[in-house]
PyMOL commands that place a pseudoatom at each C-alpha (Angstrom):
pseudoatom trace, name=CA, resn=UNK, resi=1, chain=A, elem=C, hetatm=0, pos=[0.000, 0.000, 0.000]
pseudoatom trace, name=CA, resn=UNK, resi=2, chain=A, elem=C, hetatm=0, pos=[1.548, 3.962, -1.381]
pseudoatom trace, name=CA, resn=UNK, resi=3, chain=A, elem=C, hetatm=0, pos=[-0.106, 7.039, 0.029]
pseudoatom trace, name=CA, resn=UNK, resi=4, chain=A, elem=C, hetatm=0, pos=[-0.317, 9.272, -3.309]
pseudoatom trace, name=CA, resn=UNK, resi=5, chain=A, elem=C, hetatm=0, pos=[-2.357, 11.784, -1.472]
pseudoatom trace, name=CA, resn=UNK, resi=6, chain=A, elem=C, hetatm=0, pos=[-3.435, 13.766, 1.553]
pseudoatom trace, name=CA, resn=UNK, resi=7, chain=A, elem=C, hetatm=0, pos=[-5.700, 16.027, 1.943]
pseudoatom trace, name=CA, resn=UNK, resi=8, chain=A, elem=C, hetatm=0, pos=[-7.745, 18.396, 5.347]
pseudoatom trace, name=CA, resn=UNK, resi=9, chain=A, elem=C, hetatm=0, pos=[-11.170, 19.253, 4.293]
pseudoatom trace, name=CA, resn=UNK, resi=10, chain=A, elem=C, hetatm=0, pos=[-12.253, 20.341, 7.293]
pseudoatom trace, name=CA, resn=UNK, resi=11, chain=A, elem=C, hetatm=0, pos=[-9.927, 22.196, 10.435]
pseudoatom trace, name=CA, resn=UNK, resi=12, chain=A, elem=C, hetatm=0, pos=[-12.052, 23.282, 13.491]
pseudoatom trace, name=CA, resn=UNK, resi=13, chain=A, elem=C, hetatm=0, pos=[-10.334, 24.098, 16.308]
pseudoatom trace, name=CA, resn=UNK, resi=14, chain=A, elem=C, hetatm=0, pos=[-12.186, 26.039, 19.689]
pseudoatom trace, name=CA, resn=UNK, resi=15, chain=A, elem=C, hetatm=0, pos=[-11.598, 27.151, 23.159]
pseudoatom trace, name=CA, resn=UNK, resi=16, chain=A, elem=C, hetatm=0, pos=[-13.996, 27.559, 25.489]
pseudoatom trace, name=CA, resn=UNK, resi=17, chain=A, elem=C, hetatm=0, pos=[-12.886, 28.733, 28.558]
pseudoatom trace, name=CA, resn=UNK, resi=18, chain=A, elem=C, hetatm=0, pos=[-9.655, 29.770, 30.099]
pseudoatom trace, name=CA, resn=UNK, resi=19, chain=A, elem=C, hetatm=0, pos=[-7.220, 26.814, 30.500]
pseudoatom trace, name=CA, resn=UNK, resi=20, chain=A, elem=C, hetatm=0, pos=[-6.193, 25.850, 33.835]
pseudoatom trace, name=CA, resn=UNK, resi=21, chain=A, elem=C, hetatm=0, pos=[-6.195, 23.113, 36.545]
pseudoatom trace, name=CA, resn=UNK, resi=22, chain=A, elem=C, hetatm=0, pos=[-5.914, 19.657, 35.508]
pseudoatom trace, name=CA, resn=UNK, resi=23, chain=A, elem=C, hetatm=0, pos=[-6.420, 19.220, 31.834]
pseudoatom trace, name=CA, resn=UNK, resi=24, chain=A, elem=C, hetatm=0, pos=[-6.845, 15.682, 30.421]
pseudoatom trace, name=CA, resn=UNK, resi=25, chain=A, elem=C, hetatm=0, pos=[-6.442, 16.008, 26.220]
pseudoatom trace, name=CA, resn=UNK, resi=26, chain=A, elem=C, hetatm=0, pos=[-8.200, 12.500, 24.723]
pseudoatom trace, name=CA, resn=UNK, resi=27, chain=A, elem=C, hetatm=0, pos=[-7.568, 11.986, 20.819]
pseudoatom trace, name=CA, resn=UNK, resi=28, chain=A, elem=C, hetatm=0, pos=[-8.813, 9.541, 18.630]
pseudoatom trace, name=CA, resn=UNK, resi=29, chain=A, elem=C, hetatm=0, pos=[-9.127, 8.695, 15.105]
pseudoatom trace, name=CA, resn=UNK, resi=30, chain=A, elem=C, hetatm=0, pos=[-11.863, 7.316, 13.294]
pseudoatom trace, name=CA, resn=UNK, resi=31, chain=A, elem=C, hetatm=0, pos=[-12.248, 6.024, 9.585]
pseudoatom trace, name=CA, resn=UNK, resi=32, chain=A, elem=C, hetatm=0, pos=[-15.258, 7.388, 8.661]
pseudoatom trace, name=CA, resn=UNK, resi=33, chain=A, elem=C, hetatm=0, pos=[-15.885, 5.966, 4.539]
pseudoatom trace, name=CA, resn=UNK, resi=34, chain=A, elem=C, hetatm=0, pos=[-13.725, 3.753, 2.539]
pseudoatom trace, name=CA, resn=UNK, resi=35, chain=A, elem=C, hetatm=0, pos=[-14.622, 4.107, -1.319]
pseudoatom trace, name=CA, resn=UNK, resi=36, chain=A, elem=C, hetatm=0, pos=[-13.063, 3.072, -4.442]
pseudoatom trace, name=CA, resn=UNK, resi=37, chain=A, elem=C, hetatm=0, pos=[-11.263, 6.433, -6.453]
pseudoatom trace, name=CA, resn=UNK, resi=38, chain=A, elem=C, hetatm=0, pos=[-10.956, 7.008, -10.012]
pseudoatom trace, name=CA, resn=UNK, resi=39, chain=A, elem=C, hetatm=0, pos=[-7.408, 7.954, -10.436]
pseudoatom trace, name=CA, resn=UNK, resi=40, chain=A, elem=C, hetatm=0, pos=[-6.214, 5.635, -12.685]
pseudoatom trace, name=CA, resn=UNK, resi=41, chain=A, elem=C, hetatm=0, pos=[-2.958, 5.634, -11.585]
pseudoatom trace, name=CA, resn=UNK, resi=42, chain=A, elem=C, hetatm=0, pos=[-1.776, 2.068, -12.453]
pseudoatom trace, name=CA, resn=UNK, resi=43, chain=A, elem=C, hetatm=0, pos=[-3.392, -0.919, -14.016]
pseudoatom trace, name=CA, resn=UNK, resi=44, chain=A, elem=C, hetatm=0, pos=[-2.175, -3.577, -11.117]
pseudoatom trace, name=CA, resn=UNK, resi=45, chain=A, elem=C, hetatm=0, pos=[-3.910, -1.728, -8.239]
pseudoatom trace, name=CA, resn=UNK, resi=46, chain=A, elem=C, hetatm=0, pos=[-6.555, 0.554, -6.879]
pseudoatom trace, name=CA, resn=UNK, resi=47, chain=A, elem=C, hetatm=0, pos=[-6.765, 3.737, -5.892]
pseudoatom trace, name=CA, resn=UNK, resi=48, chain=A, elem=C, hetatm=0, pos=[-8.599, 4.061, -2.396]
pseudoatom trace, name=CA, resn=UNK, resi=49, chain=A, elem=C, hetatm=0, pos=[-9.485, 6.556, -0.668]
pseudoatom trace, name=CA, resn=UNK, resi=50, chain=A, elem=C, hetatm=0, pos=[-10.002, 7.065, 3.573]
pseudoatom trace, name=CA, resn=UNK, resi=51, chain=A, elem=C, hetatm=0, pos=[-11.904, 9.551, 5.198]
pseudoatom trace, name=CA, resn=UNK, resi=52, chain=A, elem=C, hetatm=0, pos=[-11.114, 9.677, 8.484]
pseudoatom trace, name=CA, resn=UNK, resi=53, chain=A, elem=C, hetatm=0, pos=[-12.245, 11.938, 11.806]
pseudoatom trace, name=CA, resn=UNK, resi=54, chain=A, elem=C, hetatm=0, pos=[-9.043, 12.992, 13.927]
pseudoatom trace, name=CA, resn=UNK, resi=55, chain=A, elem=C, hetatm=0, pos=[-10.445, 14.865, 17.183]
pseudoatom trace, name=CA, resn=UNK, resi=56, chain=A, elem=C, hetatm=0, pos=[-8.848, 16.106, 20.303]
pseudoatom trace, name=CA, resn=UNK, resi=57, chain=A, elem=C, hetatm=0, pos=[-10.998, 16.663, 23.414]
pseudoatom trace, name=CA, resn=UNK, resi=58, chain=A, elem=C, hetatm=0, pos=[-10.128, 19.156, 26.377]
pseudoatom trace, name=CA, resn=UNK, resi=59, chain=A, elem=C, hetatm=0, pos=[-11.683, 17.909, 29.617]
pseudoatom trace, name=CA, resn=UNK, resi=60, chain=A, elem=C, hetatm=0, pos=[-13.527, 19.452, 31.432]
pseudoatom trace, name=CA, resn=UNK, resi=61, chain=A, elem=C, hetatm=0, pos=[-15.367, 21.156, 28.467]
pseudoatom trace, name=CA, resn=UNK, resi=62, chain=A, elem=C, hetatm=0, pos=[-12.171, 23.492, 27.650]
pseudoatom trace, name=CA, resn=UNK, resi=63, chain=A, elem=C, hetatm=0, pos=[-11.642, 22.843, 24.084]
pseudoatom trace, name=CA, resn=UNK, resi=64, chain=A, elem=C, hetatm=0, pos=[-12.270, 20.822, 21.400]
pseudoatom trace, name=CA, resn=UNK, resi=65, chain=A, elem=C, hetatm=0, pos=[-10.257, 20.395, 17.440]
pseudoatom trace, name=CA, resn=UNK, resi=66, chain=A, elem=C, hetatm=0, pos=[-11.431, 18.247, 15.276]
pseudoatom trace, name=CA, resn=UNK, resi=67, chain=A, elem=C, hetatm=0, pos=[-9.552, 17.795, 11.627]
pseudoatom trace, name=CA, resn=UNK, resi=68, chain=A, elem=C, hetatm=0, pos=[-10.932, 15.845, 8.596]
pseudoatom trace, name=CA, resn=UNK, resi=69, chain=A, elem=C, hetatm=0, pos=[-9.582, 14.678, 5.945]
pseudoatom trace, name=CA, resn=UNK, resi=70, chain=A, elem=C, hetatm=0, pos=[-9.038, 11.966, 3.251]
pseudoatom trace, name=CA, resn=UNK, resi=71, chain=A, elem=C, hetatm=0, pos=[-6.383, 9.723, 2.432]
pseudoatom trace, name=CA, resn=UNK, resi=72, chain=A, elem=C, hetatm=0, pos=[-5.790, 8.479, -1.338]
pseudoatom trace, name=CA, resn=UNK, resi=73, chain=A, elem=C, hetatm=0, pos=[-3.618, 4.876, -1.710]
pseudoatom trace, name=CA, resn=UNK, resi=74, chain=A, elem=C, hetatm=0, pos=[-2.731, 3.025, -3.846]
pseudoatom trace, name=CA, resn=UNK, resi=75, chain=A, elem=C, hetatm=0, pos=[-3.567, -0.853, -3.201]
pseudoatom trace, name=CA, resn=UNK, resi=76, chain=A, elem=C, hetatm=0, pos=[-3.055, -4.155, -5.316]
pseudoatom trace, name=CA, resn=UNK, resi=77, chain=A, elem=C, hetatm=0, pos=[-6.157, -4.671, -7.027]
pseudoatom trace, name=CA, resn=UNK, resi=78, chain=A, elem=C, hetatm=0, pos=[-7.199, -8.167, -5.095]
pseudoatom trace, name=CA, resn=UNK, resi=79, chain=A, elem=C, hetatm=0, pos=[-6.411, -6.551, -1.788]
pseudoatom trace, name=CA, resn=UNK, resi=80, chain=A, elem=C, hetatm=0, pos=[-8.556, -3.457, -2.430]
pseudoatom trace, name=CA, resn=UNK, resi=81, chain=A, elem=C, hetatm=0, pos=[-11.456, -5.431, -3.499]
pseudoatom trace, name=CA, resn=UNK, resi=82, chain=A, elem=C, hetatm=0, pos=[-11.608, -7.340, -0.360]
pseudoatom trace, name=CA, resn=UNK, resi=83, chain=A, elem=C, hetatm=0, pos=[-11.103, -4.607, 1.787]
pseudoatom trace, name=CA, resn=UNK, resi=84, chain=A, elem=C, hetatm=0, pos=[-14.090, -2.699, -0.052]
pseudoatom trace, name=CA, resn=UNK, resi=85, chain=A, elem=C, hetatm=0, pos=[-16.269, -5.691, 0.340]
pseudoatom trace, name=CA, resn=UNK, resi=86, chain=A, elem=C, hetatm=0, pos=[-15.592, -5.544, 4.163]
pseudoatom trace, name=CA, resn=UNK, resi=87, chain=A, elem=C, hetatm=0, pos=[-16.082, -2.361, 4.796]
pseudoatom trace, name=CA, resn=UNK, resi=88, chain=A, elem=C, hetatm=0, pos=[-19.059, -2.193, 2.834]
pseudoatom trace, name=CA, resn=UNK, resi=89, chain=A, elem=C, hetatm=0, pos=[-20.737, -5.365, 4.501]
pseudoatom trace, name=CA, resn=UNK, resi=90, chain=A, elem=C, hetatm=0, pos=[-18.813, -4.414, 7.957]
pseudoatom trace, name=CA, resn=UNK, resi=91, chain=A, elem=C, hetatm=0, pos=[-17.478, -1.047, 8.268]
pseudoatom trace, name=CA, resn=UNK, resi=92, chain=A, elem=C, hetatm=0, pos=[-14.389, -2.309, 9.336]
pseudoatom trace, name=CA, resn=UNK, resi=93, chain=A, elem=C, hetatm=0, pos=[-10.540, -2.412, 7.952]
pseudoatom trace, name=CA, resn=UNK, resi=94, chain=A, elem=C, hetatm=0, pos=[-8.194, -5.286, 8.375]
pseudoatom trace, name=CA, resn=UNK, resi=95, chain=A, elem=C, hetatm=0, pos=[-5.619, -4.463, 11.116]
pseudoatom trace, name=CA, resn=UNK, resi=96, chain=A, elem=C, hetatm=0, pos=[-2.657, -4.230, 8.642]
pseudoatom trace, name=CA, resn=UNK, resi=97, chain=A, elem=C, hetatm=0, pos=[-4.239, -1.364, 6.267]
pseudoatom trace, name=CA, resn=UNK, resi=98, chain=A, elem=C, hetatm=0, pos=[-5.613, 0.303, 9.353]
pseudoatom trace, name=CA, resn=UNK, resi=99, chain=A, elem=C, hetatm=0, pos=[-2.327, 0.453, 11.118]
pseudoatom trace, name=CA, resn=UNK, resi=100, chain=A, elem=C, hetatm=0, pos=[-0.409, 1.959, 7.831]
pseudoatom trace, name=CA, resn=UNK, resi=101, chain=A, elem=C, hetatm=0, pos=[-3.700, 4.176, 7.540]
pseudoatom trace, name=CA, resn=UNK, resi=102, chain=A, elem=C, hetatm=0, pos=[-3.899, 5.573, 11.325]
pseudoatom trace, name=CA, resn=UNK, resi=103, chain=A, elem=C, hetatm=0, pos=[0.394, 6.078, 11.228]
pseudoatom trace, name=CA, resn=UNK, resi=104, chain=A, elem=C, hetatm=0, pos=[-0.157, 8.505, 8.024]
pseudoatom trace, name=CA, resn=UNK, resi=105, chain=A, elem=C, hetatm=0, pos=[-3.164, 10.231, 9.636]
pseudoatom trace, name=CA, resn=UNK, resi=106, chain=A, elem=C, hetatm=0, pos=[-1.362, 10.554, 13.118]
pseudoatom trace, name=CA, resn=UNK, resi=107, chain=A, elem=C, hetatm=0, pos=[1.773, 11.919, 11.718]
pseudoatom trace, name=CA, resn=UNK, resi=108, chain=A, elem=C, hetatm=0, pos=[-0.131, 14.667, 9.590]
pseudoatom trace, name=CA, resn=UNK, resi=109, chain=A, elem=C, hetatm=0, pos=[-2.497, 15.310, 12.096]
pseudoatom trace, name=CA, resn=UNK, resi=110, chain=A, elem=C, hetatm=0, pos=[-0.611, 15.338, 15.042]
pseudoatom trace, name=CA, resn=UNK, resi=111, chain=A, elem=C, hetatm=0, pos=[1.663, 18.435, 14.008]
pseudoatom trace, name=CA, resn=UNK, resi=112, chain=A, elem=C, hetatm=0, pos=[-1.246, 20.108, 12.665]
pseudoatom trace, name=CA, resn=UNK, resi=113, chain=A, elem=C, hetatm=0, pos=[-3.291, 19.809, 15.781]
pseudoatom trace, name=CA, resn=UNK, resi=114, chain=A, elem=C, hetatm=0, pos=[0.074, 21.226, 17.801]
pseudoatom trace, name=CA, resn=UNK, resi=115, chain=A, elem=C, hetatm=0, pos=[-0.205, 24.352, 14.857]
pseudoatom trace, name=CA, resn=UNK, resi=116, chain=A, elem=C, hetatm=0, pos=[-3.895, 24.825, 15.881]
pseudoatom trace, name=CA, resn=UNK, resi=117, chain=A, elem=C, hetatm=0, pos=[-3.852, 24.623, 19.133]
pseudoatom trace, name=CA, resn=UNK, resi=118, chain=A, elem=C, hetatm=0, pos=[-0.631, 27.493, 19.489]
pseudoatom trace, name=CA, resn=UNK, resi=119, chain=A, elem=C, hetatm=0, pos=[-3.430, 29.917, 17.606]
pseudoatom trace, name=CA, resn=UNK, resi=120, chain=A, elem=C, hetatm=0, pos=[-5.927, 29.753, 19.814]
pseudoatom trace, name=CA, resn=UNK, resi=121, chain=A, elem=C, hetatm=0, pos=[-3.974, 29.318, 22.948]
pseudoatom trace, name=CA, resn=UNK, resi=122, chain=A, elem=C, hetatm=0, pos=[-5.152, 25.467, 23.985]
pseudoatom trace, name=CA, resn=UNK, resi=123, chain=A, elem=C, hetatm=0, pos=[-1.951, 23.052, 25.270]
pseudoatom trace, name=CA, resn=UNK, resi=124, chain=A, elem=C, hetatm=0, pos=[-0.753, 20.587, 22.574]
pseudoatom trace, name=CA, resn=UNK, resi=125, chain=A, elem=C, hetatm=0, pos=[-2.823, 17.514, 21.801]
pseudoatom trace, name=CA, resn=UNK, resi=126, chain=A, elem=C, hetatm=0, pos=[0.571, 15.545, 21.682]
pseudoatom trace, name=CA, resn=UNK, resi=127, chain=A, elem=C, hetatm=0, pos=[3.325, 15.845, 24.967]
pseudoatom trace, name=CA, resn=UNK, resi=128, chain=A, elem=C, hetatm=0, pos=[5.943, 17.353, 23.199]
pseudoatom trace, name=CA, resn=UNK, resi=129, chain=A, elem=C, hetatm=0, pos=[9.830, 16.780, 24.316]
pseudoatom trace, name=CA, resn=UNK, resi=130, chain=A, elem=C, hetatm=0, pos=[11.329, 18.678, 27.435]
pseudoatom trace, name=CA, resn=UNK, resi=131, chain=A, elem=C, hetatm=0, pos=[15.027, 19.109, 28.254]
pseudoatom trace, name=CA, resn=UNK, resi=132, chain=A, elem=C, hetatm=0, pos=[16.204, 17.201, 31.499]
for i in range(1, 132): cmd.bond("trace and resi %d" % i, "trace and resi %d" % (i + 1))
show_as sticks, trace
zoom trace
């Protein structure tokens, strides 16, 4: 499986109160559709494309980001019909494509939730490193 593409559609990011006290930050990441796209990129596989829900709770009620997206890959042909056939009878992904799938959204998301949450003055959504 090749990531050819990446891609935010939507970046919401809000603050709504003054941070302080305890703060407990919860992300996750959802795939929200998996559907069949019509690049044509190369006969011997599929182009596929993820859209996925990457959000980042405050608690208690201080903030919330949430970034969307989709993800376009490239997948051999026999692989990609299967995992279609899943997800459209199951909703699910098999473990492999979804770990590949949640790395590349964590890694682009990640840094852009840190961007995000600088401008409007939240913590990070990731610990970032400290000197000792």
């Amino acid at each position: 499986m090749t990531v050819v593409g990446f891609n935010f559609t939507k970046l919401m990011a809000e603050k709504n109160k003054p941070v302080k006290g305890q703060i407990n930050i919860s992300n996750n990441v959802l795939i929200k559709d998996v559907s069949e796209s019509k690049l044509g990129v190369d006969s011997k596989n599929k182009t596929i494309k993820f859209n996925f829900l990457y959000t980042s709770k405050y608690e208690p009620a201080i903030g919330l980001m949430e970034l969307e997206g989709e993800i376009i890959s490239l997948i051999d042909e026999k692989q990609a019909k299967d995992l279609l056939a899943v997800w459209k009878k199951e909703k699910k992904v098999s473990k492999d494509i979804a770990k590949s799938i949640m790395s590349y959204i964590l890694a682009k998301c990640n840094v852009q939730g840190v961007v995000l949450s600088k401008d409007i003055n939240l913590p990070p959504p990731i610990p970032l490193p400290k000197m000792k």
